[in-house]
N, C-alpha and C positions, 0 to 999 in steps of 0.2 A: 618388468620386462627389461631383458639388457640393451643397454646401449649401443647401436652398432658403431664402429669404429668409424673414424672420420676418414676420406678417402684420397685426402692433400696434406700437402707437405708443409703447406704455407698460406699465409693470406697474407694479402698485399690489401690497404688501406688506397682507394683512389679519392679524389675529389674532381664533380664537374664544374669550371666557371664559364661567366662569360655573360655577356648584356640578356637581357630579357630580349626571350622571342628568336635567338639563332639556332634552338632544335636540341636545347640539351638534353631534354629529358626524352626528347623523340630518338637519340642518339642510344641514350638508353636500352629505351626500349626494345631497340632493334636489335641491341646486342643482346639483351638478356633473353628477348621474347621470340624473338626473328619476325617482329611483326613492326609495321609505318603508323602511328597515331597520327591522325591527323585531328586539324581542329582540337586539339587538346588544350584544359585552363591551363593556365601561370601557375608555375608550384609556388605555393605559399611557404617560407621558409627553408625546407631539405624533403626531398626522396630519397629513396634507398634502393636499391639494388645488391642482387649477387650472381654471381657465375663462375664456374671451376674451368679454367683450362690447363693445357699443358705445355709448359718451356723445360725444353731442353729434358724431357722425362720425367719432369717433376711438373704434378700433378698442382696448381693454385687457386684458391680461392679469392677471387675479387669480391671487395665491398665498398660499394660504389655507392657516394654519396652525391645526389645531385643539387647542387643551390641554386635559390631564387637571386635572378639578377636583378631585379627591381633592388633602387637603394634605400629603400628603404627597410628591406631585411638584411642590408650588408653585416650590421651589427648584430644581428643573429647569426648569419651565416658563415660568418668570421671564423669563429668557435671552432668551426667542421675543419679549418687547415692543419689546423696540430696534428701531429702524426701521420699525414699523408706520406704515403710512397711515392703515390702520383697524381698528378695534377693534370688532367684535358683542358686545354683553354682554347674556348668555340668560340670563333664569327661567322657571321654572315658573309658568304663572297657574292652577294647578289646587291643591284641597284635598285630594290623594289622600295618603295616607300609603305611604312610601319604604321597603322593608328591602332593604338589600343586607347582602352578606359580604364584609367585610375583617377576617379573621383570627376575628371575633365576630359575629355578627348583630344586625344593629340596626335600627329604623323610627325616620322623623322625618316633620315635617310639609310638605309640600311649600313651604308660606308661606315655610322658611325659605330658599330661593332666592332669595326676594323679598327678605328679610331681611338678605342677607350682599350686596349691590347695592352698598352704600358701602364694604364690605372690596374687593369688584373694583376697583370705580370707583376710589380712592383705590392700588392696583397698577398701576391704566391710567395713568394721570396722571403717577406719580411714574415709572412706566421708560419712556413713551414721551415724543414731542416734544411741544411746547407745541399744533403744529396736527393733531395726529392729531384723526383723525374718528371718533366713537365714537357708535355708534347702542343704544340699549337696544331687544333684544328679548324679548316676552312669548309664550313658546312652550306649543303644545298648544290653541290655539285653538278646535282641533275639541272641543275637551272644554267647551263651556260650560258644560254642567248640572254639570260638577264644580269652575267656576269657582271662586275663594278671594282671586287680588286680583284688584280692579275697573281696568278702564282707564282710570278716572279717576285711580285714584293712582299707578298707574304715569306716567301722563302728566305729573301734578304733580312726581313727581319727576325726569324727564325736561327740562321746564322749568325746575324749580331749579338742576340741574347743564348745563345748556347739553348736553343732548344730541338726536338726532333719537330718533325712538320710535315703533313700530306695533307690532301682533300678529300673530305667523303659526302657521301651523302644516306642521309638517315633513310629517304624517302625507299631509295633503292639498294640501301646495303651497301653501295660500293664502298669498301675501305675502312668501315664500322669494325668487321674483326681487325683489322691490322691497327687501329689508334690504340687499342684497348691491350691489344698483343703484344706491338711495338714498347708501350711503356713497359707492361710485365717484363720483357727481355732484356731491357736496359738494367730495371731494377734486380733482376736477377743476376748478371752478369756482375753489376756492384755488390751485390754481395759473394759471388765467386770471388771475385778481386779482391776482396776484404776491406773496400771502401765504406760500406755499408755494416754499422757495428751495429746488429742486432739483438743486442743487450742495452742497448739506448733507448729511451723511453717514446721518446718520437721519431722513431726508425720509419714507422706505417708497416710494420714486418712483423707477423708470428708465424714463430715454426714451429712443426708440430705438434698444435697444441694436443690438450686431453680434453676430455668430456668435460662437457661445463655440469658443476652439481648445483643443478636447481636453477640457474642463473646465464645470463648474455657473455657469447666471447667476449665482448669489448663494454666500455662503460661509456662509449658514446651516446648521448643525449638522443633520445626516440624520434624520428623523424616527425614532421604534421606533414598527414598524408589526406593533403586537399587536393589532387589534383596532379597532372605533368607540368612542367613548364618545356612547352617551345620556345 
């Protein structure tokens, strides 16, 4: 049976970071499914994800990889920045205090997702390329009344480190299309500008590929698919 043509122009390579438990994979899901998981396990190592949109007339394929923020797979999940285009990096903007179980029970403050932003940030940088695009998101929106950081200084720091920056919320969709669209378009626009040399090997960019014979677009490492991580 033939192959039918593929119906985008491009794929763009994303990666999701960020502490365990600020809603990455819920973030996800919402994008690709248009649906809120709640009560979802801790992804164990990387999800995947895909979804085609469209910038500027050109039709793209996202492949969205989601990592576990537990550090103890950081050394796995390391792996997944080579080659990103883009980079989402999630906290929590609520004061709610955290207990999960790994091996002992334990509660934190949610701030500290806010907190450990320059430990991500400072992992995005050094394994990915110089033009990856890296948007900070402040997840759980819908929780204002349990606000804790203000979007003022997420913003502030957003501006300091040269990144794009909004609030969303997984629960309700608000601002889910636009984190996910907002990088596309940056990433795009770099390579209109010809910032972006997609003949580089860790660009996170294929263009118009061809039919795969037999075999995976990409020769990234297979996801373990236990599960979402919130």
């Amino acid at each position: 049976m033939a192959t039918a043509p593929y119906n985008y122009s491009y794929i763009f390579k994303y990666i999701i970071i960020g502490d365990m438990g600020v809603g990455k994979s819920c973030l996800l899901h919402q994008f690709t499914e248009k649906k809120f998981m709640a009560d979802c396990p801790h992804t164990i190592g990387v999800e995947f994800g895909t979804r085609i949109i469209e910038v500027s007339g050109q039709k793209i394929k996202l492949q969205i990889w989601d990592t576990a923020g537990q550090e103890r797979f950081r050394a796995v999940t390391r792996s997944y920045y080579r080659g990103a285009a883009g980079a989402l990096m999630v906290y929590d903007i609520t004061r709610q205090l955290y207990v999960a179980v790994i091996n002992v029970n334990f509660t934190f403050c949610r701030r500290s997702t806010y907190n450990h932003l320059s430990s991500w940030l400072t992992d995005a940088r050094n394994l990915t390329n110089p033009n990856t695009v890296i948007i900070l998101i402040g997840n759980k929106a819908d929780l204002e009344a349990q606000r804790d950081v203000t979007y003022e200084e997420a913003k502030q720091f957003a501006e300091e480190n040269g990144l794009l920056f909004l609030e969303a919320s997984a629960k309700t969709g608000e601002n889910v299309e636009d984190a996910f669209l907002e990088a596309a378009k940056k990433i795009y626009q770099n390579i209109q500008d010809g910032s972006l040399d997609l003949n580089a090997a860790e660009s996170g960019v294929q263009h118009k590929p061809s039919a795969p014979q037999g075999g995976r677009l990409t020769s990234e490492p297979q996801p373990q698919r236990e599960g979402c991580g919130c």
